[in-house]
C-alpha positions in Angstrom: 14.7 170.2 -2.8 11.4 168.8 -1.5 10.3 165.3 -2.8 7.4 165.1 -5.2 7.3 161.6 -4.8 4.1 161.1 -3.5 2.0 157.9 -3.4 -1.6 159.0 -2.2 -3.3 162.3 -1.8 -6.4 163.1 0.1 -9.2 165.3 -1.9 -12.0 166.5 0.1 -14.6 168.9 -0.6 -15.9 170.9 2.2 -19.7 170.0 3.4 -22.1 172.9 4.3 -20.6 176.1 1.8 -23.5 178.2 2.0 -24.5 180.2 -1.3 -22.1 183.3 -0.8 -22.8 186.9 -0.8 -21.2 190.0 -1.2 -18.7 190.6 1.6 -18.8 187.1 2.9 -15.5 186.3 4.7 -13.9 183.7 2.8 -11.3 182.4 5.4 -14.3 181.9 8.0 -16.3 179.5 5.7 -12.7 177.8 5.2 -12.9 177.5 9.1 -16.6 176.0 9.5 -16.4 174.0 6.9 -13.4 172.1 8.1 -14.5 172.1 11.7 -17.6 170.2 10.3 -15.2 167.8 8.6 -13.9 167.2 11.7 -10.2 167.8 9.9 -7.3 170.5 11.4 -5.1 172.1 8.4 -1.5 171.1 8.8 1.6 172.9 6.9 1.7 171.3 3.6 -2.2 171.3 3.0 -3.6 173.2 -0.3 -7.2 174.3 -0.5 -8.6 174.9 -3.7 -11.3 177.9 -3.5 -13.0 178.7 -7.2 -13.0 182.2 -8.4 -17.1 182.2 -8.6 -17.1 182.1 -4.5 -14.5 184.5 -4.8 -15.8 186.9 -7.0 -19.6 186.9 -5.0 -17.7 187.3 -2.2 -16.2 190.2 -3.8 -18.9 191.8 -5.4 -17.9 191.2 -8.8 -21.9 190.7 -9.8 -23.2 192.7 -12.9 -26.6 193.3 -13.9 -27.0 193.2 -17.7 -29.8 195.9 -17.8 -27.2 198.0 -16.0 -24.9 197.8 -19.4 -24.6 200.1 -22.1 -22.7 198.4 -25.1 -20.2 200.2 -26.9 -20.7 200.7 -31.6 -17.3 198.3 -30.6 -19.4 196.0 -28.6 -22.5 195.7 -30.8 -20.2 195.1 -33.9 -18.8 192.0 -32.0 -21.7 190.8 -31.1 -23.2 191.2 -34.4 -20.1 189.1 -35.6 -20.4 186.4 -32.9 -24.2 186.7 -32.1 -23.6 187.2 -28.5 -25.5 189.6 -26.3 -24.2 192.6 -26.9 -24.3 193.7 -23.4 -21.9 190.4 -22.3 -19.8 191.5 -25.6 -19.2 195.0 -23.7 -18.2 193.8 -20.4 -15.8 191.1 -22.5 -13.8 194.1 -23.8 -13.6 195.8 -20.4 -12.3 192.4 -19.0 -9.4 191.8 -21.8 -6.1 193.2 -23.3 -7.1 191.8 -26.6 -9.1 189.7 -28.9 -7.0 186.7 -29.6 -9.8 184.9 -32.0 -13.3 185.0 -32.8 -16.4 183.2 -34.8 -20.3 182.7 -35.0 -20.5 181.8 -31.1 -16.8 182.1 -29.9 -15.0 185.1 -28.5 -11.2 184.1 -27.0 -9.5 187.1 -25.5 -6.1 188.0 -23.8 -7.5 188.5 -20.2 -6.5 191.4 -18.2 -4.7 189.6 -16.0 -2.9 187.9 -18.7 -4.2 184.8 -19.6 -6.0 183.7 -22.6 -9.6 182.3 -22.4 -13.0 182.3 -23.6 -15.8 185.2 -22.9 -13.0 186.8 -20.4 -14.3 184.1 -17.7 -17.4 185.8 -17.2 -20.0 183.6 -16.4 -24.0 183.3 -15.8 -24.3 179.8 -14.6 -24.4 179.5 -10.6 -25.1 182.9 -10.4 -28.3 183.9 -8.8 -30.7 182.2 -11.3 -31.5 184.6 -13.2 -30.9 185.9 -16.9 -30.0 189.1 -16.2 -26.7 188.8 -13.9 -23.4 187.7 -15.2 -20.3 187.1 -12.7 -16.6 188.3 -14.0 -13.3 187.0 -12.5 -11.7 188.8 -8.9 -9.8 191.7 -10.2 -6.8 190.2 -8.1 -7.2 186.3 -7.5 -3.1 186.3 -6.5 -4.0 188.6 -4.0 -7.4 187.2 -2.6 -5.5 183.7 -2.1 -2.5 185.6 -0.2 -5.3 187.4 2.1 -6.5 183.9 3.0 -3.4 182.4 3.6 -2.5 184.7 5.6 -5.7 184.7 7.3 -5.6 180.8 8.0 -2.0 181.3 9.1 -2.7 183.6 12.0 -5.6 181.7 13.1 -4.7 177.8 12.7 -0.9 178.7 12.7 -0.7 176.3 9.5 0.9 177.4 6.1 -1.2 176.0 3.6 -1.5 176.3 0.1 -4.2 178.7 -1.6 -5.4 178.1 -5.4 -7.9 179.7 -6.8 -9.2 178.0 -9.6 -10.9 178.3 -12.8 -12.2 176.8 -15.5 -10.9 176.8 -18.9 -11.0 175.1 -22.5 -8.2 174.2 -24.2 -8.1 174.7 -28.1 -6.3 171.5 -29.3 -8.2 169.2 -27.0 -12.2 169.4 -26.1 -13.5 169.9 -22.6 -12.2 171.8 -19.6 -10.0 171.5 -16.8 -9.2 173.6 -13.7 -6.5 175.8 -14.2 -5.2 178.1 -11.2 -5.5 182.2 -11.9 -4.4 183.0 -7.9 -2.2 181.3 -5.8 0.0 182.2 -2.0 1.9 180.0 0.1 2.7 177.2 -2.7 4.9 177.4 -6.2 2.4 177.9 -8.8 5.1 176.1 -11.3 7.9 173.2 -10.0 11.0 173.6 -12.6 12.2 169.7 -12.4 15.3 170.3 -14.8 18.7 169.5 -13.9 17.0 166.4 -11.7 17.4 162.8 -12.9 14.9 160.1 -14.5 14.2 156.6 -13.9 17.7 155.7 -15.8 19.7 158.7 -14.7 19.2 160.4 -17.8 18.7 164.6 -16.5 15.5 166.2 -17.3 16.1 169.5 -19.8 13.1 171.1 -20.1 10.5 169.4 -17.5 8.8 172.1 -15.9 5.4 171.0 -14.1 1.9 173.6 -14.0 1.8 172.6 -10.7 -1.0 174.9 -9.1 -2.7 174.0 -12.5 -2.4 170.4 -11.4 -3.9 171.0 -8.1 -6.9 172.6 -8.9 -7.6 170.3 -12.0 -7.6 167.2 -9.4 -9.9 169.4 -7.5 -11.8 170.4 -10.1 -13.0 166.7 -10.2 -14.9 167.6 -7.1 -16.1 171.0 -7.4 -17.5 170.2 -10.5 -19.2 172.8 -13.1 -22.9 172.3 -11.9 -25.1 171.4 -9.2 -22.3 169.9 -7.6 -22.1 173.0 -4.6 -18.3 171.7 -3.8 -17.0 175.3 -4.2 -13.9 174.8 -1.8 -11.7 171.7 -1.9 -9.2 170.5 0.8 -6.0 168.4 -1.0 -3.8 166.6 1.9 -0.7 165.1 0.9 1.2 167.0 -1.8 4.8 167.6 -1.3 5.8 170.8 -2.2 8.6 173.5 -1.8 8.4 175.9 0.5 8.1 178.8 -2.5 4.7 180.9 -2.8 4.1 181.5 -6.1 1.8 183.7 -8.0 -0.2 182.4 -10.9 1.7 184.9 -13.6 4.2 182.3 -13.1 1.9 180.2 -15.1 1.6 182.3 -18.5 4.1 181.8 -21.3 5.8 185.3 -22.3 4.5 186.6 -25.5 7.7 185.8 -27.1 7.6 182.4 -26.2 3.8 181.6 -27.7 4.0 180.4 -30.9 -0.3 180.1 -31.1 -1.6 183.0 -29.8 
């Protein structure tokens, strides 16, 4: 079992990310903006990409004036005084509405996490008040495609989060939370390993790609920051690519939701 012992980590964001457009190459950007680093990725690195670059790069861009709300949609929004037209793209994003109130909509995700609004998002978009951005329709796959990608052109197996972020309803603020990851274990199950006193764990089970991007999350920021990719040296982890569905609790499991 690999030792997560570590005493030091190296968190750097990558300079010169230019705003990025539909069809961008992802895994190219990666490659510039590490050369202009002046850093190499070795096996064991993670990079932390946010969904927003990935969905642009993607082509997951909406225009609002393009939307037609559903009599489902406009009764939502009339309940949460929202833009209808957001409401409506909300319901084609999730599973199911998990709560809602004057200004909150929290929904079962399609791709099986709960959050707010379905992640869609305006800010850092293209400035204006019309375009919204939604999640990638397969962040699990997009990081695979650029580990892979790295792989075959630096030969190193790194990590690949893509992170998000999300609220948290017993505590305020957000946090980075992963919803893709390749080439690293999105969770670390500690159990049967022993404590300071001997004493062996039971039911210790670390978010561990949620960990990672939440560190770099302190760098990307939510902003003006323009950090969008982040370079974390130093993690120790198994050799286990896991997928962020790894991460959500089975239904029977969630006593909240």
């Amino acid at each position: 079992m690999a030792d997560n012992s570590i005493s030091s980590l190296h968190i750097m964001a990558l300079p010169g990310v230019p705003l990025i457009q539909k069809g961008d190459d992802l895994s190219q950007i990666i490659l510039d903006g590490l050369s202009k680093l002046g850093v190499q990725l070795e096996t064991g690195d993670a990079l932390v990409v946010t969904s927003k670059v990935v969905s642009k790069a993607e082509g997951r861009l909406f225009d609002l004036r393009e939307v037609e709300p559903s009599a489902e949609a406009q009764r939502l929004a009339d309940e949460t005084r929202k833009d209808a037209r957001i409401v409506e793209l909300v319901l084609r994003e999730s599973l199911k509405i998990s709560r809602q109130s004057v200004g909150v909509l929290v929904v079962q995700h399609r791709l099986g996490f709960v959050s707010a609004n379905a992640g869609i998002d305006q800010s850092n978009v293209d400035g204006s008040e019309n375009k919204v951005l939604l999640l990638p329709l397969d962040p699990d796959a997009s990081a695979l495609r650029m580990h892979e990608q790295l792989k075959q052109s630096t030969g190193a197996e790194v990590g690949i989060v893509i992170s998000d972020s999300h609220g948290r309803p017993f505590r305020m603020g957000n946090v980075g939370v992963a919803i893709g990851v390749a080439g690293m274990p999105a969770i670390w199950d500690l159990r049967g390993r022993a404590d300071l006193f001997g004493r062996e764990l039971k039911i210790s089970i670390q978010g561990y790609a949620d960990l990672v991007a939440s560190a770099a999350n302190l760098l990307t920021g939510e902003a003006d920051e323009g950090r969008p990719i982040v370079l974390v040296r130093g993690l120790r982890y198994p050799t286990i690519s896991g997928k962020s569905t790894d991460l959500y609790r089975a239904p029977e499991q969630d006593l909240y939701r």
